[in-house]
C-alpha positions, 0 to 999 in steps of 0.5 A: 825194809820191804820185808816189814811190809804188811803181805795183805798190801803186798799182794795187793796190785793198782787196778787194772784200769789205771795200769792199762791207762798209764801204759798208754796215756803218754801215746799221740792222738790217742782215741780213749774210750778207756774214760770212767767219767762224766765228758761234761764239765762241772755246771757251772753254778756248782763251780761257783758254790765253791769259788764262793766257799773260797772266797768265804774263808770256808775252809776250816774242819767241818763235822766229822760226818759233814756239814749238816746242810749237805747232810740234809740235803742229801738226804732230801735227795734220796727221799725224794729221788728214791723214796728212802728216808734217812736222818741226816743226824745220824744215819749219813756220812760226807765221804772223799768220793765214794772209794772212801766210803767203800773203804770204811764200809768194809774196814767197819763190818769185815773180820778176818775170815769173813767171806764177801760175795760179788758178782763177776765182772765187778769194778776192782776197787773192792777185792784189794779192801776186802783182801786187807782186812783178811776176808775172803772175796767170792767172785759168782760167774755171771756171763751166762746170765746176761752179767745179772746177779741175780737171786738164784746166783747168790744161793749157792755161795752163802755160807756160815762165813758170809758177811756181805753182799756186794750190788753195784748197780748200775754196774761198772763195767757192764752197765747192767741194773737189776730189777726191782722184782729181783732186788725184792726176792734178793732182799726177802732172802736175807731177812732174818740172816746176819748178811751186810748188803754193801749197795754201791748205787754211784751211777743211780741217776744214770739209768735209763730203761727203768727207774733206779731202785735201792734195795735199801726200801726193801731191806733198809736194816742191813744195807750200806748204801754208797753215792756221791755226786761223782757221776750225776754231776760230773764232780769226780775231781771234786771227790765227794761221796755219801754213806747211808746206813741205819743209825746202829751200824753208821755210828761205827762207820763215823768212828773209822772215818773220822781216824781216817780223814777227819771230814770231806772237802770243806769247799767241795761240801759247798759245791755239792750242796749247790749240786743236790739243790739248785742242781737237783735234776742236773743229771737229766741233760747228760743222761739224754746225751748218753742215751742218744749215744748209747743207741749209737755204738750198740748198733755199731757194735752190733753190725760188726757182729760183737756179742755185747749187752746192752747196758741199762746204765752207767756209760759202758759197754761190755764187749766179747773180743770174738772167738776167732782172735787168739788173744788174752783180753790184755793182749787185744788191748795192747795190739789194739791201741797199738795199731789203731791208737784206740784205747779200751780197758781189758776186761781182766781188769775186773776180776777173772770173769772179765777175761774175754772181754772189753770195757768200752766207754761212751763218754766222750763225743759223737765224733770221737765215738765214730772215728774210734769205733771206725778203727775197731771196726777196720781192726776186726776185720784183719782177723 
């Protein structure tokens, strides 16, 4: 019966990421650097919220788009984080984790033919959509821009057919954020033109040489925005993700969601209501940890002679696998954790723009990163 099977899945494959992981995972003494979540645990008074919503029997349907409190509180949130105001009646939906509110994004506004432009190295998790429902991904080179998807890199791919923009940002994988002189010029392009902006801001509170901007205060009219409680609070398990959009286009997000999972977690709604309230600025103490590391491996990196850039956010490093080693970024990968036991992403996992590279994650501990990092450095210096 395989030969039904719709091709657009078919010709679809897992994400790089987790192939390479499940690869690996089973190996002893595995140093990982291949991780795309917060070491931290959950705070606990958020894990509490939940045991608390247990314990309530708060576990039946919520609204389609949310419980109403979480809804204002997310909102609250943005307004007062960002200075974006929403509607929390009709312009935010509660997600299952920020790939959920992706999903629906693109299954709303995408049309067979329809053409989406997205910076390459991008995370994998949108070409597959974008693939099944007959549009067009168009991936724009940015390694000789310092990964940085910039005005001047998107001109030249619009045309009749393009319905999207994609700004992950901070991004994954290369940590890498745009500047609000740069989101402004992006904007002030595309007023007036029948362009979507898909916003995925998931790492928003992770930044840390400059504020987070939303290119949605510039140019809120056409912008998905896609956020979540997954990385500021350490809840990816818990998979809770917001949508914001002006009302006109969210209504019809609502209906595809509401086929697809009728609402989020109604215990995990509870729990990320204690996280954008009581624990409003949790992010704060992750981030000062990630900032000390962060100095860490890039004078690490550096001293072994690794082109990198240095990330503005998120919790990566993207690393240029020296020209002297002849070998695909999966290979390296393979010898890599092969012979030293240290895991890190190949940089094919994002998009074909990622090949010659590595993710390198840093969250994990100061010991892990040194002990890791000590066996790279012991490697390279076999070539």
């Amino acid at each position: 019966m395989e030969h039904l099977i719709n091709p657009q899945v078919k010709n679809i494959e897992i994400s790089g990421i987790r192939k390479f992981f499940n690869m690996v995972a089973h190996m002893d003494d595995l140093i990982s650097f291949t991780i795309g979540q917060p070491d931290f645990p959950t705070p606990e008074h958020v894990k509490k919220a939940g045991i608390a919503a247990i314990n309530n029997n708060f576990t039946s349907y919520t609204h389609n788009a949310g419980t109403i409190e979480l809804r204002k509180a997310a909102c609250d949130f943005y307004e007062k984080k960002y200075g974006l105001r929403y509607n929390p009646e009709s312009e935010v939906i509660v997600t299952t984790g920020a790939s959920e509110a992706i999903d629906i994004a693109f299954r709303t506004i995408l049309t067979e033919g329809t053409e989406v432009i997205l910076p390459g190295p991008i995370y994998p998790g949108y070409e597959p959509i974008i693939r099944m429902m007959g549009a067009v991904p168009v991936h724009v080179d940015t390694r000789e821009n310092h990964f940085r998807f910039t005005l001047n890199m998107i001109k030249p791919f619009i045309t009749d057919k393009t319905r999207c923009i994609v700004l992950p940002y901070p991004s994954n994988p290369t940590g890498v954020s745009l500047t609000e002189e740069e989101l402004k010029e992006i904007a002030e392009f595309l007023r007036g033109k029948d362009i979507f902006i898909l916003a995925d801001e998931i790492y928003s509170e992770l930044t840390y040489d400059q504020p987070h901007t939303s290119i949605a205060g510039f140019i809120k009219e056409k912008t998905i925005v896609i956020n979540g409680v997954s990385k500021s609070h350490s809840m990816t398990g818990w998979r809770i993700g917001f949508l914001f959009a002006p009302e006109n286009i969210a209504q019809h997000i609502l209906k595809v969601h509401q086929y697809n999972v009728s609402c989020a977690n109604s215990i995990a709604q509870k729990a990320a209501y204690e996280a954008l309230t009581a624990g409003f600025d949790n992010a704060l103490v992750m981030k000062k940890e990630y900032m000390v590391r962060r100095e860490y491996v890039f004078n690490r990196l550096i001293s072994m002679g690794l082109d990198v850039v240095k990330p503005d956010g998120a919790f990566y490093f993207f690393v240029k696998i020296p020209d002297c080693i002849p070998l695909n970024s999966f290979d390296f990968a393979l010898r890599l954790v092969q012979e030293t036991k240290v895991a890190v992403v190949p940089g094919s996992s994002f998009s074909n723009y990622g090949e010659g590279y590595f993710r390198l994650s840093f969250a994990c501990s100061m010991e892990t990163l040194e002990l890791g990092l000590n066996q790279i450095e012991h490697y390279l210096k076999k070539w």
